[in-house]
N, CA, C and O of each residue as an XYZ file, in Angstrom:
488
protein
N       0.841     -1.175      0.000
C       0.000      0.000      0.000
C       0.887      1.239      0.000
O       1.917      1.382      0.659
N       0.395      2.016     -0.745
C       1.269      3.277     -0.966
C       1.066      4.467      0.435
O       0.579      4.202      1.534
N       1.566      5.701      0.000
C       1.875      6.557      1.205
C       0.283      7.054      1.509
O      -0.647      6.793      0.746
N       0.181      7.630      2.456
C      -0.894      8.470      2.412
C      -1.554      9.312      1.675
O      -1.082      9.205      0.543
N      -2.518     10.220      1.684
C      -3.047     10.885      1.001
C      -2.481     12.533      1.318
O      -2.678     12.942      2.463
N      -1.707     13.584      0.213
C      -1.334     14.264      0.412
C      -2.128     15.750      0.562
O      -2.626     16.354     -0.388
N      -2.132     16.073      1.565
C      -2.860     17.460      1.742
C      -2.180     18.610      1.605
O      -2.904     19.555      1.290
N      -0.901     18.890      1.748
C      -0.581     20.849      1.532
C      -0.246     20.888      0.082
O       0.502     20.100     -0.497
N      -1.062     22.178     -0.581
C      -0.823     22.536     -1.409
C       0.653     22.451     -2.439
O       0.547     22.259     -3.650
N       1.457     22.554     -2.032
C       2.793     22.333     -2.695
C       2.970     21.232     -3.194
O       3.120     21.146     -4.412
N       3.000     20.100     -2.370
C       2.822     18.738     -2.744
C       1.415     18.378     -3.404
O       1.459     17.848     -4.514
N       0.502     18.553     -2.978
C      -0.485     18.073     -4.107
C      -0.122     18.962     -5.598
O       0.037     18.120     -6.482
N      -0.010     19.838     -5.942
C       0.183     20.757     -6.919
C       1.756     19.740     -7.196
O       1.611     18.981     -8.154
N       2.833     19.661     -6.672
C       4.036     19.053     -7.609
C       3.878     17.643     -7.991
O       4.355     17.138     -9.007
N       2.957     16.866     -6.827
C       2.897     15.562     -7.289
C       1.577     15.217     -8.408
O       1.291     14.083     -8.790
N       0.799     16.608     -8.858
C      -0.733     16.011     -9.315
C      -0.777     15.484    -10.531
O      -1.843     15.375    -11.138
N       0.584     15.028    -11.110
C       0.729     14.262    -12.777
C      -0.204     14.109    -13.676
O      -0.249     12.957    -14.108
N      -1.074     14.931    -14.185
C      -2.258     14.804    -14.697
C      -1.895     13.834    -15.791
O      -0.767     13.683    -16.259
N      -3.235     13.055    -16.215
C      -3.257     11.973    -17.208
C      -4.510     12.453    -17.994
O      -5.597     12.910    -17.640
N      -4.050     12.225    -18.972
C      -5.069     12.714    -20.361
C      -5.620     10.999    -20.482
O      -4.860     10.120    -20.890
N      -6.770     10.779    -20.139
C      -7.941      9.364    -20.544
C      -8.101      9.697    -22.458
O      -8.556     10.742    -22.921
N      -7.756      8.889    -23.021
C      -7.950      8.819    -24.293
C      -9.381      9.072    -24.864
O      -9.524      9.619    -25.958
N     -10.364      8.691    -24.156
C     -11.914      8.750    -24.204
C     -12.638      9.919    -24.240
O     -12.447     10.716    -23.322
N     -13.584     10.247    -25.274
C     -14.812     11.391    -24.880
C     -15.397     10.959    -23.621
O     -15.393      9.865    -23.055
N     -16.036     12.383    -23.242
C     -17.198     11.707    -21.787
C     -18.295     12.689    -22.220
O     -18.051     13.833    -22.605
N     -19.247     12.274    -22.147
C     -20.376     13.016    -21.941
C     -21.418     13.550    -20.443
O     -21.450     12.799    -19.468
N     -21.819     14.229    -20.438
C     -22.498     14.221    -19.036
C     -24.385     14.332    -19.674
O     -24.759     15.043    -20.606
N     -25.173     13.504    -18.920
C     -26.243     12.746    -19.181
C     -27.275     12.689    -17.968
O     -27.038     12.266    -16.836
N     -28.732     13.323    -18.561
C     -29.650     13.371    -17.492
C     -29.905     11.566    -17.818
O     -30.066     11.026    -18.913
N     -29.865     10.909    -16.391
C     -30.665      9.620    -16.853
C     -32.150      9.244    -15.779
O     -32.386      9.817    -14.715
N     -32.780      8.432    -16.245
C     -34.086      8.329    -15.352
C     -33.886      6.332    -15.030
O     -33.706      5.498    -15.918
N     -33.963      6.137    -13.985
C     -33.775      4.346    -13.634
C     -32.886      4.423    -13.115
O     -32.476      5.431    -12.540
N     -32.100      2.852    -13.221
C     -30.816      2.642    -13.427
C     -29.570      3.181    -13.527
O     -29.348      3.475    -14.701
N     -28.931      3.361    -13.019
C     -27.740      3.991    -13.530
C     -27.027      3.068    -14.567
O     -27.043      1.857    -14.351
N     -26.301      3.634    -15.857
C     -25.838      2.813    -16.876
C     -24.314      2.254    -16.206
O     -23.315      2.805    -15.745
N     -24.774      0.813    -16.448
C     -23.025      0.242    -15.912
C     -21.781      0.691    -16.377
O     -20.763      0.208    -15.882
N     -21.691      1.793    -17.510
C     -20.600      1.794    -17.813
C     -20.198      3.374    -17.255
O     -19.161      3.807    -17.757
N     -21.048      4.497    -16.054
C     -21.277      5.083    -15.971
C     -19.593      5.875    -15.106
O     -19.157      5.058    -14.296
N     -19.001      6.752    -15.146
C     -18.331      6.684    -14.333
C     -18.333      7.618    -13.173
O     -17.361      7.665    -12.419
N     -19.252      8.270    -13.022
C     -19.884      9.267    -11.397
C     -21.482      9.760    -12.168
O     -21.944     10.175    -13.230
N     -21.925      9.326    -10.617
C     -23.460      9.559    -11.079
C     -23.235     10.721     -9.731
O     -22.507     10.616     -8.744
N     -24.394     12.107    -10.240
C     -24.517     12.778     -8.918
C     -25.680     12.861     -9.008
O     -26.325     12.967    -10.052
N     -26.178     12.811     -7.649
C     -28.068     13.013     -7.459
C     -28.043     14.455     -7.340
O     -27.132     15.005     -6.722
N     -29.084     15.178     -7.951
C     -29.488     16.077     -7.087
C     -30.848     16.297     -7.516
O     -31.440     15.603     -8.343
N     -31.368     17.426     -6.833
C     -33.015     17.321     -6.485
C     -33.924     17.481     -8.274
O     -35.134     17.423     -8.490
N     -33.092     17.630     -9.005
C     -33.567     18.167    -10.802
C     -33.499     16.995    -10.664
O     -34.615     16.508    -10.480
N     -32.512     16.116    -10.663
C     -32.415     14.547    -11.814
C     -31.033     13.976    -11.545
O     -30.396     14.458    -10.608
N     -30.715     13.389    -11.982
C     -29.125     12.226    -11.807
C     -28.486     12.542    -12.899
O     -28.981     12.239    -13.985
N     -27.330     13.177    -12.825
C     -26.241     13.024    -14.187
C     -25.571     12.344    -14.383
O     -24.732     12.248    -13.488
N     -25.367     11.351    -15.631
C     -24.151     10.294    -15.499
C     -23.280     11.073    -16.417
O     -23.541     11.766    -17.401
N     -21.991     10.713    -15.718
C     -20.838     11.096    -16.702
C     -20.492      9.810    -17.370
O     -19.948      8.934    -16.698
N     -20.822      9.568    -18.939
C     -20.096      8.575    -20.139
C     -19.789      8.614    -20.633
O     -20.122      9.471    -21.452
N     -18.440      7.561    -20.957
C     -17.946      7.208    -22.112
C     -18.857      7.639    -23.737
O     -19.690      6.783    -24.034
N     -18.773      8.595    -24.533
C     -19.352      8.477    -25.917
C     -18.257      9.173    -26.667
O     -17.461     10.046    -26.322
N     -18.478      8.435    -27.968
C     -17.322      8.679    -28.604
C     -17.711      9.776    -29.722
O     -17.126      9.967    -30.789
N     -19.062     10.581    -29.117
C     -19.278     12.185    -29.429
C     -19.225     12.644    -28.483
O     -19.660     13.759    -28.771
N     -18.931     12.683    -27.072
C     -18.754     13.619    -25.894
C     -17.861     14.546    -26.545
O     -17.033     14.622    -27.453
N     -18.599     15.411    -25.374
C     -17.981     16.661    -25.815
C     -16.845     17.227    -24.202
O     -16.499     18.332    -23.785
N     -16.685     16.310    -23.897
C     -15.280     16.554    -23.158
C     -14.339     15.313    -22.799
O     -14.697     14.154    -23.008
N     -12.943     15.698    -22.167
C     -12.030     14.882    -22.147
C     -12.068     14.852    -20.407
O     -12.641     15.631    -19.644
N     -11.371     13.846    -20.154
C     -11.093     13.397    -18.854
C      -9.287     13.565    -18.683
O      -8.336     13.209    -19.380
N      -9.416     14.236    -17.484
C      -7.750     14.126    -16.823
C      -7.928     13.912    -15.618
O      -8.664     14.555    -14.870
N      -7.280     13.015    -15.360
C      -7.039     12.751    -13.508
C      -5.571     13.323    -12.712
O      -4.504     12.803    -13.038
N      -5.589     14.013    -12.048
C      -5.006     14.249    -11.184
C      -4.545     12.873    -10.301
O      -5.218     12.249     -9.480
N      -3.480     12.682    -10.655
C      -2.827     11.273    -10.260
C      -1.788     11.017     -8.757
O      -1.255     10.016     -8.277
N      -1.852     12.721     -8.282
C      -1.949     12.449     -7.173
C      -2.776     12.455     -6.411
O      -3.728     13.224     -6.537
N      -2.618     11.170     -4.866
C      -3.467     10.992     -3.640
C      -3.786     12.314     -3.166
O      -3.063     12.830     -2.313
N      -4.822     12.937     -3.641
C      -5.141     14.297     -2.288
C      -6.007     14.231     -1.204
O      -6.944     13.441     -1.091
N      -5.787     14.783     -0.690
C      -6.611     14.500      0.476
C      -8.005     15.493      0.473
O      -8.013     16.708      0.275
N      -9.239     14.573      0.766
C     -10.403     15.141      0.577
C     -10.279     16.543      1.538
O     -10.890     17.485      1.033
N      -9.672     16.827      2.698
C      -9.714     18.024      3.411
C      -8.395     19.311      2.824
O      -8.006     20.385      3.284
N      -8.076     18.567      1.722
C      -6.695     19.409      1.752
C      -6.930     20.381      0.854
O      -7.366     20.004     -0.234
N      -6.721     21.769      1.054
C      -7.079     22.824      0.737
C      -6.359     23.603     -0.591
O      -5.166     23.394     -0.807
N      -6.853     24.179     -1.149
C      -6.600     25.052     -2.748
C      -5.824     24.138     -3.913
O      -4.898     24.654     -4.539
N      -6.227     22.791     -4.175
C      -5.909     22.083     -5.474
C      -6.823     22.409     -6.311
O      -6.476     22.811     -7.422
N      -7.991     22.325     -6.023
C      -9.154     22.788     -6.976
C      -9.300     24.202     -7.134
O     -10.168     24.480     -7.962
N      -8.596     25.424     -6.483
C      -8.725     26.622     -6.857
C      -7.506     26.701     -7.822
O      -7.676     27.321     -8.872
N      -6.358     26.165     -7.587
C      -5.160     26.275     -8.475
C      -5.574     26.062     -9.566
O      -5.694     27.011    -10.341
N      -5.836     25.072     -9.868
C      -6.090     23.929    -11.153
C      -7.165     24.857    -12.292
O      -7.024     25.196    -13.467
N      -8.122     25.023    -11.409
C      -9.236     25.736    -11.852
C      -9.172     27.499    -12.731
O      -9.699     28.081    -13.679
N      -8.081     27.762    -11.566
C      -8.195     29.239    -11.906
C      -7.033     29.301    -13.105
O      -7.133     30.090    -14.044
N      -5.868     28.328    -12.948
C      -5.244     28.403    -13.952
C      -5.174     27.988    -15.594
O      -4.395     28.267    -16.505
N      -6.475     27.126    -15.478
C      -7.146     26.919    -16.659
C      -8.080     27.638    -16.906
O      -8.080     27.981    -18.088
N      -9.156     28.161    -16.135
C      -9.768     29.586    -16.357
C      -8.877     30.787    -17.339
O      -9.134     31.131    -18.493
N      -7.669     31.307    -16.363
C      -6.838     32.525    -17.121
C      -6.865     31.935    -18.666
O      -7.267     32.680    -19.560
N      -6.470     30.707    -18.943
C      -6.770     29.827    -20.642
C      -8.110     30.384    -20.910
O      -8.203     30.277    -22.133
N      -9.108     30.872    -20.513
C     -10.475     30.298    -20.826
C     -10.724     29.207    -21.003
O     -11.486     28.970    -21.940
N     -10.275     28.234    -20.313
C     -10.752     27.163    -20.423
C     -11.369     26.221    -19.466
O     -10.692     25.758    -18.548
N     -13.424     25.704    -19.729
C     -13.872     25.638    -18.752
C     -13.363     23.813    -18.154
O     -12.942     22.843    -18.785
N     -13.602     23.983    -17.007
C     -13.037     22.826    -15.874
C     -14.307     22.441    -15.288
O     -15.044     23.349    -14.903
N     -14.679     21.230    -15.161
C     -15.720     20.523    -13.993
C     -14.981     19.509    -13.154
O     -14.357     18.630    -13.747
N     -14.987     19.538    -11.917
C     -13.882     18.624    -11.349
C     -15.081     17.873    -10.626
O     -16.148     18.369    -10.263
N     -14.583     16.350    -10.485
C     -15.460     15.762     -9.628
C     -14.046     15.018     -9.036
O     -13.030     14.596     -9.590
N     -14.493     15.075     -7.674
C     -13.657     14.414     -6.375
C     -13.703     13.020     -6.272
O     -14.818     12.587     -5.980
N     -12.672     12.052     -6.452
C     -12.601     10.548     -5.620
C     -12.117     10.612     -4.318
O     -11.603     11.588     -3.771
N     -12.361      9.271     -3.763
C     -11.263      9.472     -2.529
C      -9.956      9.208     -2.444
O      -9.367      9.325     -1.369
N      -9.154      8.700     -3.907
C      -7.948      8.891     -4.429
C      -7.792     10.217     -5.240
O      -6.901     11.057     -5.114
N      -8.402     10.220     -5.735
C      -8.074     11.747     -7.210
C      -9.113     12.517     -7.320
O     -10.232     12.245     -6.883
N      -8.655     13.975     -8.178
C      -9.371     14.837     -8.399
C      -9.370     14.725    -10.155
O      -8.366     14.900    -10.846
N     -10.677     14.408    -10.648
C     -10.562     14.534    -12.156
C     -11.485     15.979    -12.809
O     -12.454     16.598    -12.368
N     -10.592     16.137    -14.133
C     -11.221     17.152    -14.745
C     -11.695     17.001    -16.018
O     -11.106     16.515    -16.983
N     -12.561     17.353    -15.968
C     -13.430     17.477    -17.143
C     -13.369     18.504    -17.878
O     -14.063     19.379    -17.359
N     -12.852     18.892    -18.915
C     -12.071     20.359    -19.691
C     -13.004     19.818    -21.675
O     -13.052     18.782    -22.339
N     -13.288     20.578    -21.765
C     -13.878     20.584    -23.444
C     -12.977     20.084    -24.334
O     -11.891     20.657    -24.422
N     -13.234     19.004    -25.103
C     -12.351     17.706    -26.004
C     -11.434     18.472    -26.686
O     -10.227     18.262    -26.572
N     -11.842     19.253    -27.314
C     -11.067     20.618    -28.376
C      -9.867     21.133    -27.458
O      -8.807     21.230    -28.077
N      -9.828     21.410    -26.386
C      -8.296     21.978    -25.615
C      -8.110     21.158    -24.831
O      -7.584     21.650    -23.833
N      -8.299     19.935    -24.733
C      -7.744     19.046    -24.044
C      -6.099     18.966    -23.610
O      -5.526     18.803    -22.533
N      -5.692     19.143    -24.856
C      -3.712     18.933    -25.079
C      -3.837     20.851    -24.282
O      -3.214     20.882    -23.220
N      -4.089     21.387    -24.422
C      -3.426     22.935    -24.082
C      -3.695     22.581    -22.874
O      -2.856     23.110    -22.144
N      -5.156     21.346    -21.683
C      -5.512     22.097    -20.335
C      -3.995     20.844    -20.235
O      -3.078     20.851    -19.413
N      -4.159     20.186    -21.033
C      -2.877     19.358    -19.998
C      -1.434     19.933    -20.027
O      -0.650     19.544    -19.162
N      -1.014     20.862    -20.990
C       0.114     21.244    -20.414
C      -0.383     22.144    -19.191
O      -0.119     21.896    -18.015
N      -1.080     23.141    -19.606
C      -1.100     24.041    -18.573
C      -0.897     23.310    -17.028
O      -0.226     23.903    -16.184
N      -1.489     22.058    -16.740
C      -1.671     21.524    -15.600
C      -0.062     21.026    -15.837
O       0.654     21.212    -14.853
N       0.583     20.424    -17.003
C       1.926     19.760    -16.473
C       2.794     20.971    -16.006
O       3.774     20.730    -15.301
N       2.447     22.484    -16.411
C       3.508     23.427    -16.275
C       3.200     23.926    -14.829
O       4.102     24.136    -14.019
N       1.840     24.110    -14.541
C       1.755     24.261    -13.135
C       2.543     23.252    -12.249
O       3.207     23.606    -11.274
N       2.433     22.160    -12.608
C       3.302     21.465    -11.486
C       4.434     21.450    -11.551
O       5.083     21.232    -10.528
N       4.880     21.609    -12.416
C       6.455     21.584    -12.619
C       6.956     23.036    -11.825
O       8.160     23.189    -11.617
N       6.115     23.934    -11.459
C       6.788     25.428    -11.370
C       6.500     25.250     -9.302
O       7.094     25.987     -8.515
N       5.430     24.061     -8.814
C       5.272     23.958     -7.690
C       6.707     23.675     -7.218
O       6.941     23.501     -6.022
């Protein structure tokens, strides 16, 4: 088993190795079931969104490949705001290993340097 889960900013920001997922994702009102191939469903009081695999989604997936820690503070403002200054929009959904982003298929390669240059400068 590996180290813990890293919480101060410096270290989550130098270790967050983002990975570009080869796959479109789409995000999807669904009604039932959730689809098995679904990869975060969120409830809320409108309806259930699944985020899927389609190979017309209109965004890309990057994971933040470092362990952060669910309490550990400003990875998601970094990440966010520094792909913002890009114009480029970000939806992050939280694991209890990683933080992934959801960035529009079309700048996919630009949000991932931006994220490899942020860490490299942590």
């Amino acid at each position: 088993m590996g180290a813990g889960p890293v919480s101060d900013l410096a270290g989550m920001l130098a270790g967050m190795a983002p990975l570009l997922d080869a796959r479109r994702w789409h995000f999807a009102l669904v009604d039932g079931d959730a689809p098995a191939e679904a990869f975060a469903l969120i409830r809320e009081d409108e309806g259930t969104t699944a985020i899927l695999p389609d190979q017309s989604g209109d965004f890309a997936r990057i994971t933040l490949t470092v362990h952060s820690a669910l309490n550990g503070v400003g990875l998601t403002a970094a990440v966010a705001t520094a792909l913002a200054d890009a114009g480029i929009a970000c939806n992050v959904v939280a694991g209890f290993h990683h933080d992934h982003l959801f960035v529009p298929w079309e700048r996919r390669d630009e949000a991932l340097d931006i994220l490899q240059r942020l860490a490299a400068a942590a």
